[in-house]
C-alpha positions in Angstrom: 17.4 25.3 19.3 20.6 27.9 20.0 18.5 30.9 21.5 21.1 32.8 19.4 18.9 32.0 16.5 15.4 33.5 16.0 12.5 31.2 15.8 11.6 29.7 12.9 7.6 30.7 11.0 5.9 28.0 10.2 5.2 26.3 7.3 3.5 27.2 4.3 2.4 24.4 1.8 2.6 25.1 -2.0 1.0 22.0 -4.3 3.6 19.8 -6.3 2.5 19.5 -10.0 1.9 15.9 -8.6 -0.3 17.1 -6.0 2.0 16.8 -2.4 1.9 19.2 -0.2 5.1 20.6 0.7 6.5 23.1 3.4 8.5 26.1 2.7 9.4 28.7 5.2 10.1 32.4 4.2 12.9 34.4 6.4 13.3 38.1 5.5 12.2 41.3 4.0 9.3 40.1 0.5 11.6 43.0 -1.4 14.9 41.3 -1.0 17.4 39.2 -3.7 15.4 35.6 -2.7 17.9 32.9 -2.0 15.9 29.3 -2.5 17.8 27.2 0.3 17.7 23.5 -0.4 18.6 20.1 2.0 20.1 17.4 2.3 19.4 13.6 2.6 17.3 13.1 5.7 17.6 16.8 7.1 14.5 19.7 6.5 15.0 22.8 5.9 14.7 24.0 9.3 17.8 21.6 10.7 19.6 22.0 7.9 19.3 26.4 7.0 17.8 27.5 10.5 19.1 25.8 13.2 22.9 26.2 11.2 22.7 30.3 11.5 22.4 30.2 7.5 18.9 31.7 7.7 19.6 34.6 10.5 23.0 35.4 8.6 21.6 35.5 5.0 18.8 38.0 5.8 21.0 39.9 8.1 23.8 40.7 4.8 20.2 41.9 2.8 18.5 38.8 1.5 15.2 36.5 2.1 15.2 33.1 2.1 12.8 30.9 1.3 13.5 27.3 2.4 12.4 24.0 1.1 11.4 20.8 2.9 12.2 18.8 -0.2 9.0 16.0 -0.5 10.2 13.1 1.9 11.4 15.2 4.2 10.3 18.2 7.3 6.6 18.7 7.1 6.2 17.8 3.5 4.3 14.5 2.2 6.5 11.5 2.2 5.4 8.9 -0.2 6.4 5.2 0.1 6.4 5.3 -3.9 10.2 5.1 -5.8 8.4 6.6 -9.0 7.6 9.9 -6.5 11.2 10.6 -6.5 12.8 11.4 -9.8 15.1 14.0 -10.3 12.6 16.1 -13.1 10.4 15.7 -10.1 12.4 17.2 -7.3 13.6 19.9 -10.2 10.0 20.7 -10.7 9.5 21.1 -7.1 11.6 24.0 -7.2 9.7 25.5 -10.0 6.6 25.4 -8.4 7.7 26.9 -5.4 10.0 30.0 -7.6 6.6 30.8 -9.0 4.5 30.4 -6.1 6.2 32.5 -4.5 6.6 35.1 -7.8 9.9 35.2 -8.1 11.3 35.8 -11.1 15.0 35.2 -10.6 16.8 33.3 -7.7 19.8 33.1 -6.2 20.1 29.2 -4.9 21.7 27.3 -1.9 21.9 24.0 -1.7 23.8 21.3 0.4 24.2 17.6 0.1 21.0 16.5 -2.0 20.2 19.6 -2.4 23.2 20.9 -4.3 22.6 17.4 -6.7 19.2 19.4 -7.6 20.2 22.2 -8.0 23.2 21.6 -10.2 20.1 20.1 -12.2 18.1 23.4 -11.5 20.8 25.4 -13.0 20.5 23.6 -15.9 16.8 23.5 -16.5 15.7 26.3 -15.0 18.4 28.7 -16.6 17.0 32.1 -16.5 15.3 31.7 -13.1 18.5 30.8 -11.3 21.3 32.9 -12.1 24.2 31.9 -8.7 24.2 29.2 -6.8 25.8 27.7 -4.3 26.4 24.0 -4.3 28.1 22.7 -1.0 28.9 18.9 -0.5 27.7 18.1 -4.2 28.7 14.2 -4.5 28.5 12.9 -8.0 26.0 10.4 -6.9 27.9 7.3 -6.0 27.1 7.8 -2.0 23.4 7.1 -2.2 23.3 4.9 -5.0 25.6 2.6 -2.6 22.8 2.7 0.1 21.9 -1.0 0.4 17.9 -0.3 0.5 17.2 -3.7 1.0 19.3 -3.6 4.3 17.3 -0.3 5.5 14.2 -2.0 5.0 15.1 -5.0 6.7 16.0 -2.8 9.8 12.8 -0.7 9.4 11.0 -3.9 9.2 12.2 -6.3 11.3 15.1 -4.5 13.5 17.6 -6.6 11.2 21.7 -5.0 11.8 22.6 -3.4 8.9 26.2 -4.9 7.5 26.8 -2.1 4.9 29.3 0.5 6.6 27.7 3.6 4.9 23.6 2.2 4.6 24.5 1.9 8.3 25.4 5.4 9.0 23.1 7.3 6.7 20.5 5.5 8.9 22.0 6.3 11.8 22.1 9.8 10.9 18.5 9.9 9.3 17.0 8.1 12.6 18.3 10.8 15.0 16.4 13.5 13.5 12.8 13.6 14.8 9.7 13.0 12.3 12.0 11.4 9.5 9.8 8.2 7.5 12.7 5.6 6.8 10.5 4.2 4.5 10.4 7.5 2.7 13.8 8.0 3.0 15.1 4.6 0.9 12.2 5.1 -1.7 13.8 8.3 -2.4 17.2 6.4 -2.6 15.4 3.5 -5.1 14.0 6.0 -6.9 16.7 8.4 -7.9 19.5 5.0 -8.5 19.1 5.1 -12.4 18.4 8.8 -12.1 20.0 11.8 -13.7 24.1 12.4 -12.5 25.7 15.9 -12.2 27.7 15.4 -15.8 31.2 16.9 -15.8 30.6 17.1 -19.7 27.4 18.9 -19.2 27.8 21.5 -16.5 25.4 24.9 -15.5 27.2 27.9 -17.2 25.9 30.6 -14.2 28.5 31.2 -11.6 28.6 28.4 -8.7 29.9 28.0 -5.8 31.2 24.6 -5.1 32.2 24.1 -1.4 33.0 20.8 0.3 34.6 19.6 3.9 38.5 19.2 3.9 37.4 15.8 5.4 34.4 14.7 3.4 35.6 11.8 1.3 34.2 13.1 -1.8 36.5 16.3 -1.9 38.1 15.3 -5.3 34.9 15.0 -6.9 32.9 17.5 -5.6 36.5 19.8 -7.2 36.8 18.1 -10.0 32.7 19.3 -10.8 34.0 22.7 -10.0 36.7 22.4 -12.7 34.4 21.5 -15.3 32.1 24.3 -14.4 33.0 27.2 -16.9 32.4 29.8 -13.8 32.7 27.4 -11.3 35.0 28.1 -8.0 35.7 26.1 -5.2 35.8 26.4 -1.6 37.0 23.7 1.1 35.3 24.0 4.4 38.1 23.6 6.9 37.8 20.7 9.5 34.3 19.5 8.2 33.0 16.1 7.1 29.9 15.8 4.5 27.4 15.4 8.0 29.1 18.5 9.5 29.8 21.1 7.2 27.0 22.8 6.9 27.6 24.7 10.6 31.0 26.1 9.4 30.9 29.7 10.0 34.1 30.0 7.4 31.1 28.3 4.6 28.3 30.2 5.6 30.6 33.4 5.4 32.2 31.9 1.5 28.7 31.6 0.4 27.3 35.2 1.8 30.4 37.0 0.1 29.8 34.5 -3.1 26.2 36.1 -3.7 26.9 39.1 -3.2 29.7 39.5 -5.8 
C-alpha cells in the first residue's frame, strides 16, 4: 500500500438481519458528518476507499467514514447462495450498519455496485441518507451480461471464458487477493431479475453522479443524473469504470459535493 496513505483499522463485524458477519472499518473523528463509503463488484472497501486516498482525504476536509465490505466481498461472509444477494438485502445491509453504528443521518459514497445500492438506499432509506454520491452508476445491463455459467466453468474446471466482458470482470475479480469467484457470480445470479435504478423513479436528495470520460456507460450513468430532480453530473477525466475511482479530480468533485 502507497506509504502516503495511513494504515487501515481493522475490521469490525456488525450482524446482517440474515445473520452474516460483515466488516466495516471506521476512519476519523466519532463526532464528524459520517460518510457510509460503498464498493464495487469484486473490490472491499479497503481497495476500493483506502488504498484510493478517499479515506485519508475525506477525514482530512472534516468527516468520518465508515466503510463497508459489502457481503461477498473483503472480510465479510461470502455465501455460495443467489437468494443471499438481493437488492432489499444489500439495502438492508446498510441499515444495519447506519444504526449500528447510531447514526442518524448519512452522507453516502458509493462506486460501481455500490452506487447501484445506494441509488436504492436513497430511496428507501430517505431520511437516513440525505447526499450521496453515486460514481460509475450503470443501469444494470453490465452484470446482468456476465455469462455465470462461463465463470463457473472456469472456477470449475479452468474452462476459457468466450464472453469478452464475463472474461474481464474475472480477470479483474481474480487479481485481487481473498476474492470467492463462486461468491462473486451468485451475487451476479442473484441480483439478474433484481431491482434497476428507474429513471422514472429517481431519489429526490441531492446526488452526485460521476462517471469516467472513457467508461462505456457514460450516456447512462448521465442520463440517470438527468432524471434525478437534484441530480448533477461529473465526468472523471481519462478514467474507465475499473480506474476511476483513483482520480484525484473525483475524489476532489465528491469532497466539494458534500460539503455544499
Amino acid at each position: 500500500m502507497n506509504s502516503l496513505i495511513p494504515a487501515a483499522p481493522r475490521a469490525k463485524k456488525v450482524m446482517s438481519s440474515d445473520g452474516l458477519q460483515l466488516a466495516t472499518y471506521e476512519f476519523g473523528h466519532p463526532d464528524a458528518p459520517t460518510v457510509l463509503a460503498v464498493h464495487g463488484f469484486a473490490s472491499s472497501a479497503l481497495v476500493n476507499w483506502h488504498a484510493t486516498g478517499w479515506t485519508r482525504d475525506l477525514t482530512r476536509a472534516g468527516y468520518r467514514v465508515i466503510a463497508l465490505d459489502q457481503r461477498g466481498h473483503g472480510e465479510s461472509d461470502k455465501p455460495h447462495d443467489p437468494a443471499a444477494y438481493s437488492m432489499e438485502q444489500l439495502v438492508a445491509d446498510l441499515l444495519v450498519v447506519i444504526d449500528t453504528y447510531l447514526i442518524d443521518e448519512a452522507l453516502y459514497a458509493g462506486y460501481s455496485l455500490g452506487a447501484r445500492v445506494g441509488w436504492q438506499a436513497a430511496l428507501d432509506l430517505d431520511g437516513r441518507i440525505t447526499r450521496a454520491v453515486l460514481g460509475g452508476i450503470p443501469d444494470g445491463q453490465p452484470l446482468t451480461r456476465l455469462r455465470t455459467d462461463e465463470a463457473r466453468a472456469y472456477i470449475e474446471h479452468g474452462t476459457a471464458i468466450d464472453d469478452r466482458i464475463t472474461r474481464a470482470y474475472v480477470t479483474m475479480a481474480s487479481a485481487i487477493p481473498g476474492n470467492d469467484l463462486e461468491a462473486l457470480m451468485s451475487l451476479v445470479d442473484g441480483m439478474r431479475d433484481g431491482i434497476q435504478p428507474d429513471p422514472a423513479n429517481p431519489p429526490r436528495q441531492p446526488v452526485l453522479f460521476a462517471t469516467g470520460s472513457d467508461d462505456a456507460i457514460l450516456e447512462r450513468s448521465k442520463g440517470l443524473a438527468e432524471a434525478t430532480p437534484n441530480g448533477v453530473f461529473y465526468e472523471i477525466p481519462g478514467r474507465n469504470h475499473f480506474n476511476a475511482p483513483t482520480s484525484r479530480h473525483f475524489r476532489d468533485a465528491a469532497i466539494t459535493f458534500l460539503r455544499a
